[in-house]
C-alpha positions in Angstrom: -11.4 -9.6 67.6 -10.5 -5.6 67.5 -8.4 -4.2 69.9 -9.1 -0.8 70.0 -11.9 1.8 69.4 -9.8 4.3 67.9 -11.0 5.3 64.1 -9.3 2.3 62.5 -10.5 -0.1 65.1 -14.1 0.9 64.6 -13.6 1.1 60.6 -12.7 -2.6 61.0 -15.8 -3.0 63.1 -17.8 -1.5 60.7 -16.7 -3.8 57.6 -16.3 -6.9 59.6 -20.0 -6.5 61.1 -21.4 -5.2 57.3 -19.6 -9.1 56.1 -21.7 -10.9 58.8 -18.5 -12.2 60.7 -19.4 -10.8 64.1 -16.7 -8.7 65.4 -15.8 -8.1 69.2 -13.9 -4.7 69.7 -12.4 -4.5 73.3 -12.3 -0.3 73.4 -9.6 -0.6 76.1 -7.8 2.7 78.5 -9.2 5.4 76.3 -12.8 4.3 74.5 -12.4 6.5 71.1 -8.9 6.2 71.2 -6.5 9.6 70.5 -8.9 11.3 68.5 -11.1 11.7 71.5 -8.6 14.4 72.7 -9.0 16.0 69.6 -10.6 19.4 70.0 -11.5 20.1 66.4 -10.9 18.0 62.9 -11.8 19.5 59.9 -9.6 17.4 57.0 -12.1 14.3 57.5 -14.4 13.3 54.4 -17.8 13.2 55.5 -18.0 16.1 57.5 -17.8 19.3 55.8 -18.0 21.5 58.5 -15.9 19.9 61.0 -16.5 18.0 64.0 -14.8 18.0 67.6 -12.6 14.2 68.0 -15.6 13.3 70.7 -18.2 13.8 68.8 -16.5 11.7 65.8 -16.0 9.0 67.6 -19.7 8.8 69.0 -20.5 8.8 65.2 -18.3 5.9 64.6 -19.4 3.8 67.7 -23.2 4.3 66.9 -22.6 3.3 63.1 -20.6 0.4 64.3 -23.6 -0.4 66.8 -25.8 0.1 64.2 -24.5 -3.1 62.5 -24.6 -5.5 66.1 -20.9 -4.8 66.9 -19.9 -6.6 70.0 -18.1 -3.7 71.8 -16.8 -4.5 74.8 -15.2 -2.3 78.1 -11.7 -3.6 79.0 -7.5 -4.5 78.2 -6.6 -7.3 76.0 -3.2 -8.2 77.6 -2.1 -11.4 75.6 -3.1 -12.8 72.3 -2.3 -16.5 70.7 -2.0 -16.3 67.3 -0.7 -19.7 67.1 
């Protein structure tokens, strides 16, 4: 389980899904998470000439689709780890 589609949340998505464990990401109030209000980022690896946070985040979603990531609209509002 992921809680939250912000860049980490997806990274975890990503590596999870890539180890066959079949992760569930709940994107939650703000699918993308911060970076989505992100006009321009320009210091990530990968992309060389930039990208706006929106468009990065569609990037991350697709790859983590790409790999049968379970991602799912809505709040996780209490979590057992006993």
């Amino acid at each position: 389980l992921i809680i939250g589609s912000g860049p980490a949340g997806y990274t975890a998505a990503i590596y999870a899904a890539r180890a066959d464990l079949n992760p569930v990401l709940y994107q939650g109030m703000e699918p993308g998470g911060q970076l989505t209000t992100t006009t321009e980022v320009e210091n990530y690896p990968g992309y060389p000439d930039g990208k706006t946070g929106p468009e990065m985040m569609e990037d991350f979603m697709n790859q983590a689709k790409r790999f049968k990531t379970d991602i799912r609209n809505g709040f996780v509002t209490k979590v057992d780890f006993t």
